[in-house]
MDTraj code that builds the backbone (N, CA, C; nanometers):
import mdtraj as md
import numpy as np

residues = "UNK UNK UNK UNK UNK UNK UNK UNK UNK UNK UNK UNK UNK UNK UNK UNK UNK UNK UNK UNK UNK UNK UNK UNK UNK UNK UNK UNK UNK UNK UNK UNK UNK UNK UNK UNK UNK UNK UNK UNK UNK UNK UNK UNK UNK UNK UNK UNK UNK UNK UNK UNK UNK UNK UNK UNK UNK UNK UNK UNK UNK UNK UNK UNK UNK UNK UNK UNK UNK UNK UNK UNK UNK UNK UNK UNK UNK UNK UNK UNK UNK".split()
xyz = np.array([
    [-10.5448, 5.6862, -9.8439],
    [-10.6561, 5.7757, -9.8690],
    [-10.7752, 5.6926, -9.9148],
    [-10.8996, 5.7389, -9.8481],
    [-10.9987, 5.6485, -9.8959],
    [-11.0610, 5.6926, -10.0122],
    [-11.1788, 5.6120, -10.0832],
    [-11.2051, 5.7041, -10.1593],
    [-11.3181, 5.8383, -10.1605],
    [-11.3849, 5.8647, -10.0616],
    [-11.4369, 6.0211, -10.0264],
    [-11.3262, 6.0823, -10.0333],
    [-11.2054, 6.0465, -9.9629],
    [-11.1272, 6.1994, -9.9222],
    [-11.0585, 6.1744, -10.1012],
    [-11.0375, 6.1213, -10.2206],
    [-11.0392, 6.1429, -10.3272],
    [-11.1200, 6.2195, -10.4059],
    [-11.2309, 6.1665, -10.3656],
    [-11.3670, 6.2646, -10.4499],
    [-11.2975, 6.3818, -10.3949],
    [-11.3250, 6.4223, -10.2570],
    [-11.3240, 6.5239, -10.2465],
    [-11.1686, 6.6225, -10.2834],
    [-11.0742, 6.5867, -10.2811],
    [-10.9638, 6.6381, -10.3747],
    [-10.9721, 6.6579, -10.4884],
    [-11.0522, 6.5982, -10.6034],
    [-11.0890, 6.6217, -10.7383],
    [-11.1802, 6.7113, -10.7239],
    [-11.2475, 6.7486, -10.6507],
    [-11.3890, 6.8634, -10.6355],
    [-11.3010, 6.9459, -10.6051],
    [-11.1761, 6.9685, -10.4989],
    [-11.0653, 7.1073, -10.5375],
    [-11.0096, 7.1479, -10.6267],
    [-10.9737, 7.0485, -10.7449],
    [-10.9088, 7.0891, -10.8157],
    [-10.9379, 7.1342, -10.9917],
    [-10.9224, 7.2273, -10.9883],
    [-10.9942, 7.3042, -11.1229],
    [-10.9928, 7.2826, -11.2123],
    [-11.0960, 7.3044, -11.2598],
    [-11.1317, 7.2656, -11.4227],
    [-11.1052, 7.3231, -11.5046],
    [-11.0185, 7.3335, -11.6596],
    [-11.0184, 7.4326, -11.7667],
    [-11.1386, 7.5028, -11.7908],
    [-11.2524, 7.4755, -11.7656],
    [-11.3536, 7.5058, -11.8459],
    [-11.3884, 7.6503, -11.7424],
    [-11.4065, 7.5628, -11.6234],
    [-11.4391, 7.6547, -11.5293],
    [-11.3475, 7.7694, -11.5131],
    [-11.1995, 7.7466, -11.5436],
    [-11.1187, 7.8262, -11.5076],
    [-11.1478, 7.9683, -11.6166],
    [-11.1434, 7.9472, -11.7129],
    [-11.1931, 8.0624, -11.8057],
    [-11.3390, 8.1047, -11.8040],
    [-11.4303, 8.0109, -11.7526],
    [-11.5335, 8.0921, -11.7277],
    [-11.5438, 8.2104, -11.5956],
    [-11.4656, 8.1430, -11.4753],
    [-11.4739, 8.2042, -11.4080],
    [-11.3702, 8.3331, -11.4115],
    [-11.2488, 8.3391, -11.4827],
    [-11.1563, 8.4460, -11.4878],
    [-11.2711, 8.5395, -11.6007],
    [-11.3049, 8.4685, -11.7319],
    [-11.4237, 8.5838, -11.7979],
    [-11.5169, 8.6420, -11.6806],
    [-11.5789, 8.5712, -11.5945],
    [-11.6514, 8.7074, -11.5207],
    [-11.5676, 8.7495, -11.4684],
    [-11.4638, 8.7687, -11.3897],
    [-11.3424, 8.8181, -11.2706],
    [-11.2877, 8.9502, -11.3569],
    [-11.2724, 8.8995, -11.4876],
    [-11.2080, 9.0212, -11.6028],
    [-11.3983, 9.1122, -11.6293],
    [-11.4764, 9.0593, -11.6657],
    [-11.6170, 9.1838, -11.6526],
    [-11.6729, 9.2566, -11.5268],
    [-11.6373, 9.1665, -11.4155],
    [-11.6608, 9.2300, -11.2859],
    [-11.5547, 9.3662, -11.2709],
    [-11.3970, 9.3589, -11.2842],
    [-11.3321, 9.4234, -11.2345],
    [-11.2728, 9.5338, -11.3717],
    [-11.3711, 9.5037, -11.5155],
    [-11.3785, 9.5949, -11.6208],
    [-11.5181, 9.6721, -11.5947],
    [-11.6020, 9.6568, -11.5542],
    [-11.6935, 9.7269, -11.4936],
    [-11.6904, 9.8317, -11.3988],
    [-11.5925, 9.8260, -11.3268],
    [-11.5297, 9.9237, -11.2367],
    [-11.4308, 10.0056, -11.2767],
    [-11.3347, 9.9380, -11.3901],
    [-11.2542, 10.0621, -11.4185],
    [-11.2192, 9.9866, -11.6007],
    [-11.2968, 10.0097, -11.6348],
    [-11.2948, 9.9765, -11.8230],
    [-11.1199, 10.0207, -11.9074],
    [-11.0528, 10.0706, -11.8174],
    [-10.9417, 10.1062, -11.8359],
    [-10.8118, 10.0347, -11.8916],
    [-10.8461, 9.9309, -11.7537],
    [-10.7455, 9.7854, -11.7200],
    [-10.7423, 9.7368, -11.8709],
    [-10.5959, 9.7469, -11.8944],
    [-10.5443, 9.6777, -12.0152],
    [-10.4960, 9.4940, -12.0313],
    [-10.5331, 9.4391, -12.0114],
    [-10.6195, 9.3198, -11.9856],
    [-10.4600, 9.2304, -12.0494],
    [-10.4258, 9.2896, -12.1857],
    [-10.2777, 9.1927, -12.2245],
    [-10.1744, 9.2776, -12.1415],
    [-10.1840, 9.3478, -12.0339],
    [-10.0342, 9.3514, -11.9536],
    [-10.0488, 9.2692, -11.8098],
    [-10.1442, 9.2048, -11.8175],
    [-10.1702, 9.1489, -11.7005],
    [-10.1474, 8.9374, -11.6945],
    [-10.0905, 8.9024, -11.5934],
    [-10.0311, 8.7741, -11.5827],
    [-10.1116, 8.6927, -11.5187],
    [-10.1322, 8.6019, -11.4992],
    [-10.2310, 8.5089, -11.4421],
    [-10.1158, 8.3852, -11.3532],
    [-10.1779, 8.3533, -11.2491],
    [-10.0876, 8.2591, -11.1590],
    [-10.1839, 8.1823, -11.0929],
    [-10.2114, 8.0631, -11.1209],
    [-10.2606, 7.9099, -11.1416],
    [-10.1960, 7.8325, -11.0190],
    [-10.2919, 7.8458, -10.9415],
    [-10.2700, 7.7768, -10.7918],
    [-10.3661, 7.6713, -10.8012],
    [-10.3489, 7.5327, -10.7535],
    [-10.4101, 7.4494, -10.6684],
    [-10.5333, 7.5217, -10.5593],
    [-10.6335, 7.4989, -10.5745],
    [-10.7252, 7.5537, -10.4260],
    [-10.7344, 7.6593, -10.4173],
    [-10.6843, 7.7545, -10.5502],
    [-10.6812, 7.9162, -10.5431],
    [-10.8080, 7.9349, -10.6120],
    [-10.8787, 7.8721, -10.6612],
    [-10.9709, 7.8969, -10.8009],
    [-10.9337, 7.8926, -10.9172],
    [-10.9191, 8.0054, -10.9831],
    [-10.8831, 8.0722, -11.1541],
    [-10.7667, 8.0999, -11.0726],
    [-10.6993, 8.1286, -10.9775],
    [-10.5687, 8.1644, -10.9526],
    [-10.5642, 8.3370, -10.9248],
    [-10.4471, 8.4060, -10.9132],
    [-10.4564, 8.5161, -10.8664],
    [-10.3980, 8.5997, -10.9765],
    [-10.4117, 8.7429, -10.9963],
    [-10.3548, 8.8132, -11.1078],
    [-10.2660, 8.9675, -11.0554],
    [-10.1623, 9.0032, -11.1425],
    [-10.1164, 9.0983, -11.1089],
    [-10.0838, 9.1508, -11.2603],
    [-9.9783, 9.2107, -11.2392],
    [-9.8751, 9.2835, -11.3637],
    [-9.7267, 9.3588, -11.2935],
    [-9.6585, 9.3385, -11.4428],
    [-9.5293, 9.4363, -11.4276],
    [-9.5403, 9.5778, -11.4208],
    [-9.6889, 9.6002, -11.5633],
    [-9.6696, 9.7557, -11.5292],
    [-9.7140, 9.8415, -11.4405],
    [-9.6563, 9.9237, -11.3586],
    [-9.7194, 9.9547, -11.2122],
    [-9.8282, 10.0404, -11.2637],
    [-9.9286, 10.0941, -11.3875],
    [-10.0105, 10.1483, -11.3762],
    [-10.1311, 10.0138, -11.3698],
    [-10.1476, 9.9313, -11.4589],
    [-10.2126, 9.8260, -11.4482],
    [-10.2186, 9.7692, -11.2978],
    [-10.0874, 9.7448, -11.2547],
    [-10.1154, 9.6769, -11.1327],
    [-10.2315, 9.7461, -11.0067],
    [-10.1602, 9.9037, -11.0115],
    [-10.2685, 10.0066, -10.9025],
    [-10.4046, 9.9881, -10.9876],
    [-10.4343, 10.0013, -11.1273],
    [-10.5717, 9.9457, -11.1355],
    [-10.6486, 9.8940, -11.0964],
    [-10.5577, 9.7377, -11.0822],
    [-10.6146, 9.5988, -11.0356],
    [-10.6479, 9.6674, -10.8726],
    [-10.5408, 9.6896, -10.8580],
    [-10.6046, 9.6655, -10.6739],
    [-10.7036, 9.7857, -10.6464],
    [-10.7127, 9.8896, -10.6946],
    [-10.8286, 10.0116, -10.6946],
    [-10.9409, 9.9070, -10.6955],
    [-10.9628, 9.8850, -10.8357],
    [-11.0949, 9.8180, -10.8751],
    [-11.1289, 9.6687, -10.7418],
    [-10.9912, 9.6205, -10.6786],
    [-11.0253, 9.5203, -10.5832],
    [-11.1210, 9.5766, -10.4535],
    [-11.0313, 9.6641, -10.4000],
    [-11.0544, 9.7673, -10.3506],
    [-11.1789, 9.7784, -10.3179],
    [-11.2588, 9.8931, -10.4445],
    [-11.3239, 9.9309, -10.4764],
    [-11.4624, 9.7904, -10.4601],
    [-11.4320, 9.6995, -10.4657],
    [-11.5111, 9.5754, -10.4960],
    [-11.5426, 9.5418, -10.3168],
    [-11.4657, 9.5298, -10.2798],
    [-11.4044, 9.5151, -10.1501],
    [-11.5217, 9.5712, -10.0328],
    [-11.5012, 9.7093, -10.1074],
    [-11.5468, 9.8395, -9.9213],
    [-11.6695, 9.8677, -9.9735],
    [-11.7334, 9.7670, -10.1111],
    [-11.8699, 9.8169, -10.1236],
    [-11.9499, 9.7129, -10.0782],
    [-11.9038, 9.5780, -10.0919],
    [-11.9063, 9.4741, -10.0037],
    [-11.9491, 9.4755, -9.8259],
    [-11.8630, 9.5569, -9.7800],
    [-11.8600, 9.6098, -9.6606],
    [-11.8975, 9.6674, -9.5786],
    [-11.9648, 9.7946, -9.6877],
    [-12.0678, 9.8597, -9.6685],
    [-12.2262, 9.8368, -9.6704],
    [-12.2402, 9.7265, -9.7131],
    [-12.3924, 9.7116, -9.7242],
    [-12.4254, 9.6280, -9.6154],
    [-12.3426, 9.5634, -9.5290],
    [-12.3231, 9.4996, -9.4284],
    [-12.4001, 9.5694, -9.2815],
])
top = md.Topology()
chain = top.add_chain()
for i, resn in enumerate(residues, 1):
    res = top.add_residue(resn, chain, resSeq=i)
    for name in ("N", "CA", "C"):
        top.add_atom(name, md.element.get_by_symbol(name[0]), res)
traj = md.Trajectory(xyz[None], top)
């Protein structure tokens, strides 16, 4: 590996700092839509190249939250198109 294709592997791979900044907006974006979402039943999963990583939950009301409010984020996106 030379060293560009290094740089550029360290520019994929995430930063603590960034990672909580960017999950704090991800958690105000998708509390903005449904202020509901109980925020400690929810799990966080820390991928390589994922960003902040992806989120779900055990409890199935939280979880249909999450994806409403995705959803919801989603087809408004879509619409202005």
């Amino acid at each position: 590996m030379d060293n560009s294709e290094e740089q550029d592997h360290r520019i994929d791979l995430p930063h603590k700092p960034n990672f909580e900044k960017l999950r704090e907006a991800f958690i105000n974006l998708l509390s903005s839509v449904d202020p509901t979402i109980d925020w400690s039943k929810v799990h966080w999963d820390h991928q390589t190249g994922e960003g902040f990583g992806s989120c779900t939950s055990d409890d199935p009301e939280t979880k249909q939250k999450l994806k409403a409010a995705y959803v919801t984020l989603n087809t408004g996106q879509s619409d202005e198109r």
